[in-house]
SEGUTI-449143 format. One line per field, with one value per residue (C-alpha): residue number from 1; x, y negated, z negated; residue in three letters. Coordinates in nm, 2 decimals. Layout:
N
resi	[NUM; ...] .
xx	[X; ...] .
yy	[Y; ...] .
zz	[Z; ...] .
resn	[ALA; ...] .
END
This chain:
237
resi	[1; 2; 3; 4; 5; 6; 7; 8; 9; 10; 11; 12; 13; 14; 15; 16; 17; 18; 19; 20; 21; 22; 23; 24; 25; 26; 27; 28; 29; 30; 31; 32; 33; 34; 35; 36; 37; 38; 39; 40; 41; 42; 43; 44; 45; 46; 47; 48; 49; 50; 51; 52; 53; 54; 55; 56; 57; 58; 59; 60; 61; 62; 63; 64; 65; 66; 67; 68; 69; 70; 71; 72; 73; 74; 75; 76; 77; 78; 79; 80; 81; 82; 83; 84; 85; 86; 87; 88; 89; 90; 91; 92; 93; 94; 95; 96; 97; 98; 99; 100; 101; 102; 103; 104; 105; 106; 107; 108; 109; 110; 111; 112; 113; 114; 115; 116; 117; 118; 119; 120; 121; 122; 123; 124; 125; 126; 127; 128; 129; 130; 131; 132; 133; 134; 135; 136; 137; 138; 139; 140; 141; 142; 143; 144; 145; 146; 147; 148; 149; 150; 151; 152; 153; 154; 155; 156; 157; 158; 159; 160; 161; 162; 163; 164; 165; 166; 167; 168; 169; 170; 171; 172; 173; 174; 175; 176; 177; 178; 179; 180; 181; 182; 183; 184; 185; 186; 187; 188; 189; 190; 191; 192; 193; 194; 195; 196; 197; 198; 199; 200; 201; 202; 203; 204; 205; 206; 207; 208; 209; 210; 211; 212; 213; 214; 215; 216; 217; 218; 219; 220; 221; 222; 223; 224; 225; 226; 227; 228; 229; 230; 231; 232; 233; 234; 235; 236; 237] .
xx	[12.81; 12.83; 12.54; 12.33; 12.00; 11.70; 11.51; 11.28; 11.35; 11.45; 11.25; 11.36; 11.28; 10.96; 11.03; 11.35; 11.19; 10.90; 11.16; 11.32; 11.07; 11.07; 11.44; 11.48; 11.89; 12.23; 12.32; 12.07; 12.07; 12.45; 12.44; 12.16; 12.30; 12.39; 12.02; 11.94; 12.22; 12.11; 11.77; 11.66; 11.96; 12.12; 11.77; 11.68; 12.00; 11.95; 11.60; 11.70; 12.01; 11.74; 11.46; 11.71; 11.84; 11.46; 11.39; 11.65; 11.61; 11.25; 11.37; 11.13; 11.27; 11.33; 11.60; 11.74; 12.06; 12.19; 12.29; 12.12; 11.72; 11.73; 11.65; 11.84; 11.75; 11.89; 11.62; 11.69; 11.57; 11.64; 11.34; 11.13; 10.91; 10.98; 11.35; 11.37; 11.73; 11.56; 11.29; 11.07; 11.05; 11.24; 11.18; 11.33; 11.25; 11.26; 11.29; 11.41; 11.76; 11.74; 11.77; 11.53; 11.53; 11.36; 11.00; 10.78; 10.86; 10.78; 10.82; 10.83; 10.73; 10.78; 10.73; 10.52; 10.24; 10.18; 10.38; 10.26; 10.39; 10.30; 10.36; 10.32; 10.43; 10.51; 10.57; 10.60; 10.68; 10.37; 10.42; 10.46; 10.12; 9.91; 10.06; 9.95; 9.59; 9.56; 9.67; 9.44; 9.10; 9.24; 9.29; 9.07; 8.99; 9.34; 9.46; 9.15; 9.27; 9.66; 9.55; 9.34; 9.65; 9.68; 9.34; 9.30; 9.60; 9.41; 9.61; 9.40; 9.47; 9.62; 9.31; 9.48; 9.63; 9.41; 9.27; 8.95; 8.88; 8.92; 9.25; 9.26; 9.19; 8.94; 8.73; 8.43; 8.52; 8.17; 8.24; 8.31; 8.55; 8.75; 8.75; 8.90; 9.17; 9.24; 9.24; 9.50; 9.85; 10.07; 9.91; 10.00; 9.87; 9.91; 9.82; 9.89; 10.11; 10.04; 10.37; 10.40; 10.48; 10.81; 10.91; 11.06; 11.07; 10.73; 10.81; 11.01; 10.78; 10.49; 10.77; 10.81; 10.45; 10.38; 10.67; 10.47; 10.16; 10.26; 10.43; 10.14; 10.04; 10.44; 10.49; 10.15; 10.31; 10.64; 10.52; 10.37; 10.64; 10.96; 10.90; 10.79; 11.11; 11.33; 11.14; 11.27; 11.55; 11.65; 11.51; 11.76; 12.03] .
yy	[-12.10; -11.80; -11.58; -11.40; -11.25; -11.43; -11.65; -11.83; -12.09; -12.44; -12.72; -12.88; -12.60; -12.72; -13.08; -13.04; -12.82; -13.08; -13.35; -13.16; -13.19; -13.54; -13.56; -13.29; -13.41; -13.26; -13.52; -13.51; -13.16; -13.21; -13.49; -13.25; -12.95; -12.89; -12.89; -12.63; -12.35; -12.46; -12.48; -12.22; -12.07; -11.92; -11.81; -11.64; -11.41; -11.35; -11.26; -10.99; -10.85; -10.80; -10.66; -10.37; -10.29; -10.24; -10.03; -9.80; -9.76; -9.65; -9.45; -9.64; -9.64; -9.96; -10.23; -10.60; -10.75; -11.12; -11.14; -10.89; -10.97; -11.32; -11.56; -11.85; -12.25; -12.28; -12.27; -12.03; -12.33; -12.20; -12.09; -12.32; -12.63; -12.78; -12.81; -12.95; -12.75; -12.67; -12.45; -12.57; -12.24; -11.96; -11.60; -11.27; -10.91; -10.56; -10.23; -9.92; -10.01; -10.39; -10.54; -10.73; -10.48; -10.14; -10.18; -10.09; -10.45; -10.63; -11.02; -11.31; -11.67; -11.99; -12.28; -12.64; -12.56; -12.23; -11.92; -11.54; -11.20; -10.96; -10.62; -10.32; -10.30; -10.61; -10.66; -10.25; -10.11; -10.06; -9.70; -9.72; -9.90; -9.71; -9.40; -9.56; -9.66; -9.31; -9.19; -9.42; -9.31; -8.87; -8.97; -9.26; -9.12; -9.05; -9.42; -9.62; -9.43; -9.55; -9.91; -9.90; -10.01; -10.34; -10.39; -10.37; -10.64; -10.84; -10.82; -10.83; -10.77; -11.03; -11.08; -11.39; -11.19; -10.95; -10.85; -11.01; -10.65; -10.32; -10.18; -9.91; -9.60; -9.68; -9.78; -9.53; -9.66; -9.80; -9.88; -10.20; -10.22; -9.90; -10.15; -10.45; -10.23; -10.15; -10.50; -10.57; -10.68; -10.65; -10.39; -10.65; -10.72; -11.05; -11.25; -11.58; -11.70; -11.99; -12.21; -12.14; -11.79; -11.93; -12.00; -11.70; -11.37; -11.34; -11.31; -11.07; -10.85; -10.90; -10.79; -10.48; -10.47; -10.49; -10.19; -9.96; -10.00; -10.03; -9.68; -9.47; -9.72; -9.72; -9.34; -9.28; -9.56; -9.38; -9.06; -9.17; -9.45; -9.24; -8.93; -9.18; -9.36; -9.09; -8.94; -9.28; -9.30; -8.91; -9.03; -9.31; -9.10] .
zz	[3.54; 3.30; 3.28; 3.04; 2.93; 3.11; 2.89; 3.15; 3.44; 3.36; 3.26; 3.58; 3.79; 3.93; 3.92; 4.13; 4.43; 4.42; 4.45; 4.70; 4.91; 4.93; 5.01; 5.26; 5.34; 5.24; 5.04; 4.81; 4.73; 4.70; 4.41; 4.28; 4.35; 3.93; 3.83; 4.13; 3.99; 3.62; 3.62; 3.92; 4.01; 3.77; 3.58; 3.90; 3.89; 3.53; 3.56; 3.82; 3.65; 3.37; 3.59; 3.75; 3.43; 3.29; 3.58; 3.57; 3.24; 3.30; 3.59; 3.85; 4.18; 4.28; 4.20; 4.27; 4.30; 4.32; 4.65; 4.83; 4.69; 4.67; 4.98; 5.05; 4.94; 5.28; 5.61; 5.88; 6.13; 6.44; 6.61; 6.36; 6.46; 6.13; 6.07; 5.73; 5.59; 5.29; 5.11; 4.81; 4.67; 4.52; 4.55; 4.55; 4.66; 4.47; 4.66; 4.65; 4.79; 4.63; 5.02; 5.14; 5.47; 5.30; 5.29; 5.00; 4.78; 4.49; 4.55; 4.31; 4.46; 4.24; 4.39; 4.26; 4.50; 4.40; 4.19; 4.24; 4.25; 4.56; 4.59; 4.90; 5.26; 5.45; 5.88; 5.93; 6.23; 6.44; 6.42; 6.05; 6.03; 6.25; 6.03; 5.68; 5.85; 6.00; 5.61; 5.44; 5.67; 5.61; 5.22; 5.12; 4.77; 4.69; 4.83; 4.64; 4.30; 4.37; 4.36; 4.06; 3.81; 4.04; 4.09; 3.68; 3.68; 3.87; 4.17; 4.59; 4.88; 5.12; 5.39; 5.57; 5.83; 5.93; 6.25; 6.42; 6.56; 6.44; 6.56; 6.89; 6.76; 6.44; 6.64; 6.50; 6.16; 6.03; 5.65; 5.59; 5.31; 5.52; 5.82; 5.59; 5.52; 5.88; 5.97; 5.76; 5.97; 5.60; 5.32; 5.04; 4.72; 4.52; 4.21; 4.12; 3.80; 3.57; 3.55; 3.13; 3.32; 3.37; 3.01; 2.81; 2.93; 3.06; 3.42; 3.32; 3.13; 3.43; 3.72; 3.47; 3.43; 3.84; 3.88; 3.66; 3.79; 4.14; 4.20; 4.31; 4.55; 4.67; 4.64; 4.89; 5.11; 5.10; 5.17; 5.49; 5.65; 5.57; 5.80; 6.06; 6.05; 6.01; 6.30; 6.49; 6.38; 6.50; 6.86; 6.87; 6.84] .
resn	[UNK; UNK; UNK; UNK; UNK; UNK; UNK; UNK; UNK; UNK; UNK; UNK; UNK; UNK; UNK; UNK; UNK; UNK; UNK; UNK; UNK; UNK; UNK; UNK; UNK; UNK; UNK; UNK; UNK; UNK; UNK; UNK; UNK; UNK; UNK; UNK; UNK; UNK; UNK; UNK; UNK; UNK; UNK; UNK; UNK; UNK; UNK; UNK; UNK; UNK; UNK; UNK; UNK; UNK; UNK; UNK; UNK; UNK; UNK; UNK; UNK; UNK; UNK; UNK; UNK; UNK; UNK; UNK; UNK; UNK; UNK; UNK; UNK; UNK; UNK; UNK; UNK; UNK; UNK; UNK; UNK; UNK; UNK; UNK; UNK; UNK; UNK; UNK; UNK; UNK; UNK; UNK; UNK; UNK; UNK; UNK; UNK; UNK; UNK; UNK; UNK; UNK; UNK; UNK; UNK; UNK; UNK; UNK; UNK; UNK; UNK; UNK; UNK; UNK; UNK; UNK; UNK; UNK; UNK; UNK; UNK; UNK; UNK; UNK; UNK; UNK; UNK; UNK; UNK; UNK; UNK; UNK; UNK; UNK; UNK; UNK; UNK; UNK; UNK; UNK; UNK; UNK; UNK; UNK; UNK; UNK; UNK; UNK; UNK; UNK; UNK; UNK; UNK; UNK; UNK; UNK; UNK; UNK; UNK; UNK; UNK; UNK; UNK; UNK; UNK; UNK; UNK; UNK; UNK; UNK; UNK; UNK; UNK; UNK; UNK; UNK; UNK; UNK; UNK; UNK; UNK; UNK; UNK; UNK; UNK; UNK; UNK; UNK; UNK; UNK; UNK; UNK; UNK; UNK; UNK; UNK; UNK; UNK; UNK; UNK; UNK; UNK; UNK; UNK; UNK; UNK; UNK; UNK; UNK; UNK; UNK; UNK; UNK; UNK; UNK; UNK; UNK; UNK; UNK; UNK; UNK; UNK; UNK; UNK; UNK; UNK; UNK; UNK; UNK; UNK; UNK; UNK; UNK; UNK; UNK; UNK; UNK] .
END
């Protein structure tokens, strides 16, 4: 399959993962498999070859790469209760490195039931998190203003997750919008996509978009998980 500038997902995109989920066996996907690297594939490796090159070219730190952002069609079923082989989505992950390991991520999800990008700090450490929380009561002006580009893009926090009680520690916390943010298990932020999203190069331009507005949020994240694991890591040795 050759590649070449991103122009949008396939019209089969979402009509093939739906399908998919109907026909959860390796033969299927295997007489299939063509309309998987045309149609979702392939566009998905174009779209971050395109995305990195826009970001270093606007000097954001953060990149992608086609093997080491992207997660597999393949289930990891293991340790899972459902062990159909195969997901109905596809999605990939922007960082500073391009692996999926370094925290501080933008995330791209399309799928039929539901497409959206997500951005911020996902499964920390537990000393990572109780260092942003601790960073977010000293410096709550300085956190609310980094958020206000996503907020004006629409973008929320992911309440899912969170904590029934306020974590150890907080526990004289009394303002209830400073509590919903300690509460939170993942500090994520998300927005849903319409599936015309997928035509073009406008996932493209609103991953670009997302990068922009997400560094001060990322660059007060940073600043407080790095010296915590460095500070780890050092101990380790």
């Amino acid at each position: 399959m050759s590649s070449g500038a991103y122009h949008g997902f396939g019209d089969k995109a979402l009509p093939f993962l739906k399908a998919l989920g109907f026909h959860q066996n390796r033969e299927w996907f295997h007489d299939n498999k063509a309309i998987f690297e045309e149609h979702l594939n392939e566009p998905r490796g174009q779209l971050i070859d395109d995305l990195a090159a826009r970001l270093a070219s606007r000097k954001i730190p953060l990149t992608c790469h086609r093997k080491t952002s992207t997660f597999r069609i393949n289930r990891d079923v293991r340790f899972a209760k459902e062990k159909h082989p195969y997901n109905t989505h596809v999605s990939a992950v922007i960082t500073r490195s391009g692996t999926k390991k370094d925290q501080g991520l933008l995330y791209f999800h399309v799928s039929p039931e539901e497409c959206f990008l997500a951005v911020g700090f996902y499964s920390m450490e537990s000393d990572e998190l109780r260092a942003f929380r601790e960073a977010i009561v000293a410096r709550k002006p300085q956190f609310d203003a980094t958020l206000e580009p996503l907020l004006a893009l629409g973008f929320a926090f992911d309440l899912e997750n969170s904590l029934k009680r306020t974590p150890r520690g907080f526990e004289a916390i009394t303002d209830p919008a400073l509590l919903e943010l300690l509460r939170l298990r993942h500090l994520t932020l998300s927005r849903r996509f319409t599936k015309d999203r997928l035509d073009g190069t406008a996932l493209l331009d609103d991953l670009t978009e997302l990068a922009e507005a997400a560094q001060p949020f990322l660059n007060f994240g940073w600043r407080v998980i790095d010296p915590v694991r460095a500070a780890r890591e050092e101990a380790s040795k």
